[in-house]
N, C-alpha and C positions, 0 to 999 in steps of 0.2 A: 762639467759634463764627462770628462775624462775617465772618474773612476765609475761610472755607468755602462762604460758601452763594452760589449762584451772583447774576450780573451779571445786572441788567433793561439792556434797550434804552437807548441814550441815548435816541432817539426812537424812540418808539412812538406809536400812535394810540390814544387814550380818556386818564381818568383816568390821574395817576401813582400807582402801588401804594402800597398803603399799608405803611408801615415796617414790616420784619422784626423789627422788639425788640417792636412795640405784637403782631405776630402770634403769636411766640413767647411771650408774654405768656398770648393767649388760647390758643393751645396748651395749656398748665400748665395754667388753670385751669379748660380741662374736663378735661385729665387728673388733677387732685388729687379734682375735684369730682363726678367722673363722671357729670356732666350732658350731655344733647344737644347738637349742635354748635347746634343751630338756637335753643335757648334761652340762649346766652350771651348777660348781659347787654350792652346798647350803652351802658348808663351807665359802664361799666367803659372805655370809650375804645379799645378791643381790636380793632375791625371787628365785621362780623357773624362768625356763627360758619361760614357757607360760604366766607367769605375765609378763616378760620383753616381748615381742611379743603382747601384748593384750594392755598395753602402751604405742610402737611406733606407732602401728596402732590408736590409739586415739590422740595421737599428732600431725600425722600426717592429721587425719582428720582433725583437728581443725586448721591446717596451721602454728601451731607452727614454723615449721623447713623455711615456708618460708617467716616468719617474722623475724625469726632470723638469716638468709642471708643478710636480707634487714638493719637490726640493726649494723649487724659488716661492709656492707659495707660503712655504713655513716661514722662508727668512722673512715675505714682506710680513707676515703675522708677525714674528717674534719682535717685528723692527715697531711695530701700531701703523701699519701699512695700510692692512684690509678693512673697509671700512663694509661692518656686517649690520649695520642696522639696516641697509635696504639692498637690494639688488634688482638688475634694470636684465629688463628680455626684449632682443627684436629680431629680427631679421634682414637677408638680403638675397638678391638675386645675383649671381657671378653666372656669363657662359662657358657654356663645357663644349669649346669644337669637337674631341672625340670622342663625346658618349661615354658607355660605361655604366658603371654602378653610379647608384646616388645621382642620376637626372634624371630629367624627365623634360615636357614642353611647358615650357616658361611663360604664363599668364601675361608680364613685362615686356617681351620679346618674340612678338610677332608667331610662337606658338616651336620657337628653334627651341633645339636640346638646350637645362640649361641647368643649374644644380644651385641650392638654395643654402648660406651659412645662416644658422640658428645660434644664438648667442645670446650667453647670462654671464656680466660679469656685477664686480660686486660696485659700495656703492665711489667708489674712485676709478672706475673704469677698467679695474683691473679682470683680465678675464677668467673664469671660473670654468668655464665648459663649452666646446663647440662642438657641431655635430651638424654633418652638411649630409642634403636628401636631396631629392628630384627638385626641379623649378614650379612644379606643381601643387608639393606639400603644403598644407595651409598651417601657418604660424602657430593656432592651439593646439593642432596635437605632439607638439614635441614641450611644449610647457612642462609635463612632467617628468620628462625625460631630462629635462635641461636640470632643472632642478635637484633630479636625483643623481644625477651625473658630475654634481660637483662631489672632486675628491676630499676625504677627510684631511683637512689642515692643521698639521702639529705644529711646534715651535714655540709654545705657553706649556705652561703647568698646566696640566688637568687630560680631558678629552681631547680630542683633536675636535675643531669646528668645524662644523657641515652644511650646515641651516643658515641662511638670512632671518634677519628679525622680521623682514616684508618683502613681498614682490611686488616690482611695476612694471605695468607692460600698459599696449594701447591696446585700441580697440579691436584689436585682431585676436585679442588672445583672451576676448570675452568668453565664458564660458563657468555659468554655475558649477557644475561638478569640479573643474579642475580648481573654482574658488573651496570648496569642501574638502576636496584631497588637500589642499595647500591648508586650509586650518587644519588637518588632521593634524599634518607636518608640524604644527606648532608657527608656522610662515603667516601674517598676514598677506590676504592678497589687496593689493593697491593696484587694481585693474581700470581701466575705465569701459563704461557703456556703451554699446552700439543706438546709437539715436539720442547721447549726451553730450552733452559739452564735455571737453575733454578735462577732466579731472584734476592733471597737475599741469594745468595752463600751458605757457608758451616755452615746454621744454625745458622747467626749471629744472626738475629733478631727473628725466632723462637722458639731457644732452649726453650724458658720460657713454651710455651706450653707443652712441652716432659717431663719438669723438672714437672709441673704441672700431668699431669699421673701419673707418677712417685711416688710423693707422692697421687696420688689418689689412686694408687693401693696397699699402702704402705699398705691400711688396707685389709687384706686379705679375706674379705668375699666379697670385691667390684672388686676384682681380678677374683674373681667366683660368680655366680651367685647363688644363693638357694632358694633366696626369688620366687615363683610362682608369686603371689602377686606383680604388676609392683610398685604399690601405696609405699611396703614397701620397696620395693630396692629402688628405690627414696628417701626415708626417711632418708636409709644408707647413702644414697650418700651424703644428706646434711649436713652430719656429718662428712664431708670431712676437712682434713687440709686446713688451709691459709700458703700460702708460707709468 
């Protein structure tokens, strides 16, 4: 992550920053802990926790977190990591106590603010794209966006990879046209019907996505929302595990 994140001034005036590994440090550990920025400990040697809040938000700016999505996805490619013959979409409901961009009232939750993670990863779980809306947004219309939203993956010979061989989703993400756009794509879609038997039975082929949550949620500030700021809960997010 190191040679990503942007250069400080040789000279500048005040205090010299304090080190990016002691920041990212406290970073983690209110993302694991899902504690206040303001209550991280100072015995932990980390900074205050508005020095770590004043760094993600610079990092973030400067697209760090989504170059270094783009960096681990090459390695797991170049290792036979990604598995592209299918890739799994769903959804979740996380709430947002204070509001913000990206909520809205949560169908799930009694009608409270609450903001929704959209997720496509591919077919090992691994995640490809995420993109959090209101609690209200319904599941098919970010289908194309998820989709398009996975970055080009190098790390082989040739093109960098972009495309799943297939999409599967449930029955939320029914929808002829978006099945048309996705064969444009060259993508099979492997959807299932609304008023069908569900298509790939009892979760064979998409536990990965579930499993995927799962560990996204493992970090408990991304369970909840706090960030106001959509920019920096996004930022959390890319600090998500690889399965």
């Amino acid at each position: 992550m190191e040679p990503l994140l942007p250069r400080w001034p040789e000279r500048s005036p005040g205090p010299r920053p304090l080190d990016d590994r002691l920041c990212l440090q406290g970073i983690l550990f209110v993302l694991y802990n899902d504690i206040r920025w303001h209550h991280l400990p100072p015995e932990l040697g980390f900074g205050s926790g508005q020095t770590c809040w004043r760094r993600l938000g610079r990092w973030q700016e400067a697209g760090v977190f989504d170059q270094l999505h783009r960096l681990l996805l090459a390695e797991l490619h170049a290792a036979g990591e990604l598995e592209w013959s299918r890739a799994c979409v769903d959804a979740s409901h996380i709430r947002a106590k204070k509001g913000g961009a990206g909520t809205g009232p949560s169908p799930v939750d009694r009608g409270k603010r609450g903001s929704k993670h959209h997720l496509i990863c591919d077919g090992n779980g691994t995640p490809l794209k995420v993109i959090t809306t209101g609690g209200n947004v319904n599941d098919v219309t970010q289908t194309l966006a998820l989709v398009d939203g996975i970055p080009p993956v190098a790390g082989r010979p040739g093109r960098p990879r972009k495309r799943p061989d297939a999409l599967l989703g449930d029955k939320g993400y029914d929808s002829n046209p978006n099945r048309r756009e996705l064969r444009k794509r060259r993508i099979l879609p492997v959807i299932s019907r609304k008023g069908q038997a569900d298509i790939h039975g009892p979760g064979k082929l998409r536990y990965v996505v579930e499993q995927t949550f799962a560990l996204l949620h493992h970090f408990k500030r991304l369970a909840t929302r706090w960030e106001r700021r959509l920019e920096l809960h996004d930022a959390l997010v890319s600090l998500r595990p690889v399965p």
